[in-house]
C-alpha positions in Angstrom: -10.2 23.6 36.7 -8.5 20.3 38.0 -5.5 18.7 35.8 -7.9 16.1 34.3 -10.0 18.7 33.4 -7.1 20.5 31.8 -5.5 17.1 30.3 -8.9 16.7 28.6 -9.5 19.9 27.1 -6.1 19.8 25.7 -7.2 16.3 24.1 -10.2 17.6 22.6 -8.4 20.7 21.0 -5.6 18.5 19.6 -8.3 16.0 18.5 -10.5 18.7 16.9 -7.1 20.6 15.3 -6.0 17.3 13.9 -9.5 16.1 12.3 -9.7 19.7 10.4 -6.6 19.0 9.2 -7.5 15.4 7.6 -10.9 17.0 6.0 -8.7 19.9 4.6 -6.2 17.4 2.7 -8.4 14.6 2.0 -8.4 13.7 -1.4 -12.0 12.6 -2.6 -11.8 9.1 -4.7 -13.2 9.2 -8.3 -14.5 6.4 -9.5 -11.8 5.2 -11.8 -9.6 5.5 -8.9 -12.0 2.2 -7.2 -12.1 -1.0 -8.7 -15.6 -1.9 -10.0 -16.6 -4.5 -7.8 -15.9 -2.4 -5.0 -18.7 -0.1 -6.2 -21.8 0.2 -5.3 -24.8 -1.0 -7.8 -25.7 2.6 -8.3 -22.3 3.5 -8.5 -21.1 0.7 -11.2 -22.3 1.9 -14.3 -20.4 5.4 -13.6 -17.2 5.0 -16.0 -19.3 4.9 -19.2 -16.4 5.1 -21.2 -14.5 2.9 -19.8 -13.9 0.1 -22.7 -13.6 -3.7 -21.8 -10.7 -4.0 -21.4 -10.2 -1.5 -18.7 -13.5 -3.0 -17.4 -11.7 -6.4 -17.0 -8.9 -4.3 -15.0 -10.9 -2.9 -12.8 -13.1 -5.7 -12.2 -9.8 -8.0 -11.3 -10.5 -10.6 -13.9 -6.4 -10.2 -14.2 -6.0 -11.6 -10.8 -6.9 -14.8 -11.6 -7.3 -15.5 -15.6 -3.5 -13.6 -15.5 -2.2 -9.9 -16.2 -2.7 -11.1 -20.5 -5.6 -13.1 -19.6 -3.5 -16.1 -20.8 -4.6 -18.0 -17.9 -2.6 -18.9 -14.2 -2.7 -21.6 -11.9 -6.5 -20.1 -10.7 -7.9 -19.9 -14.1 -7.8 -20.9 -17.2 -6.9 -18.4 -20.6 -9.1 -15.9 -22.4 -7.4 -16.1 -25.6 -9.8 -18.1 -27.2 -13.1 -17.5 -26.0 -14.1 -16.3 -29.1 -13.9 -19.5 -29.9 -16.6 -21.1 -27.8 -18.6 -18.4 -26.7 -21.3 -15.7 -28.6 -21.8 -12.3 -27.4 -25.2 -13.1 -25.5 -24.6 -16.4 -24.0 -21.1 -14.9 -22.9 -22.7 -11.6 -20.9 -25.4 -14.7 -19.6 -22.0 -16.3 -18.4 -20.7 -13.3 -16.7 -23.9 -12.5 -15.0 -24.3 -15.9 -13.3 -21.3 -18.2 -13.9 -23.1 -21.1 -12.0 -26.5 -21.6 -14.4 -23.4 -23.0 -16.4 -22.3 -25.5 -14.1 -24.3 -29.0 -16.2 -22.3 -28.1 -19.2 -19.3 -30.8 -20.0 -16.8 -27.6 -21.1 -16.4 -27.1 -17.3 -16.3 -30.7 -15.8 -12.9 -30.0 -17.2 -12.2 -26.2 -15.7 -13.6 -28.0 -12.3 -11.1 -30.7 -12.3 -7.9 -28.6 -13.6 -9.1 -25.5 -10.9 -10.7 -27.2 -8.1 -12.1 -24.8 -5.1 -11.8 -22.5 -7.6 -15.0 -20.1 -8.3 -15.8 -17.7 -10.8 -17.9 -14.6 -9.2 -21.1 -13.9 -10.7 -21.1 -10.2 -12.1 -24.9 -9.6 -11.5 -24.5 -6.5 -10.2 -22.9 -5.0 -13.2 -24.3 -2.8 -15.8 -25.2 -5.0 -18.7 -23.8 -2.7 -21.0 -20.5 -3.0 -19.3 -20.7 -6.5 -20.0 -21.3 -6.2 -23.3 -18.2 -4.4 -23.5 -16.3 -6.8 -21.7 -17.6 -9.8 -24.0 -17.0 -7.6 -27.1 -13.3 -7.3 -25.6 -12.9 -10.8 -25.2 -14.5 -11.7 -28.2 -12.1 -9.4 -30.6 -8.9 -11.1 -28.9 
């Protein structure tokens, strides 16, 4: 057996030693350890009892609309969407933010956050929704 022959053996042991290792200590992820858009859409509607406002969490809707949801300098507050907004037409929203686009209450969003998109949530159980828009709705 030459030294290369040797050297690579030796690489293969340590490789195959050290890749045991990482399976044997791996910690598997649970699902309410990965944020919901991150999931897959078969995946999604796994935390059932998740409420909405851990569903807004894990979704990220605090990194924009703020840790409170009182709004930031990417979008605007959730305090008072109960005030525009019923439960159907606000799930509608969630699902596909840009059917809304004609109506004059965001001409005003567009100016104040411009480049500034909200994501469509399509891909989310509509009972999770629901939850979510029941959340908002109760603040």
């Amino acid at each position: 057996m030459t030294n290369a022959q040797k050297w690579l053996a030796a690489f293969l042991v340590v490789f195959v030693v050290l890749f045991l290792i990482g399976r044997a200590t791996k910690k598997e992820e649970t699902p309410s350890q990965i944020p919901m858009g991150m999931l897959s859409e078969t995946e999604q509607s796994v935390n059932e009892n998740a409420d909405g406002k851990t569903l807004t969490v894990q979704l990220g809707c605090i990194s924009c609309h703020g840790e409170n949801l009182e709004g930031t300098k990417l979008a605007p507050s959730l305090e008072f969407v109960k005030n525009n907004w019923m439960r159907d037409n606000l799930i509608n929203y969630l699902r596909n933010p840009s059917s809304y686009a004609g109506d004059k209450r965001f001409e005003g969003y567009r100016a104040k956050y411009p480049n500034v998109i909200m994501p469509s949530y399509n891909n989310i159980d509509v009972k999770d929704l629901g939850k979510i828009a029941d959340y908002l709705l109760s603040r």
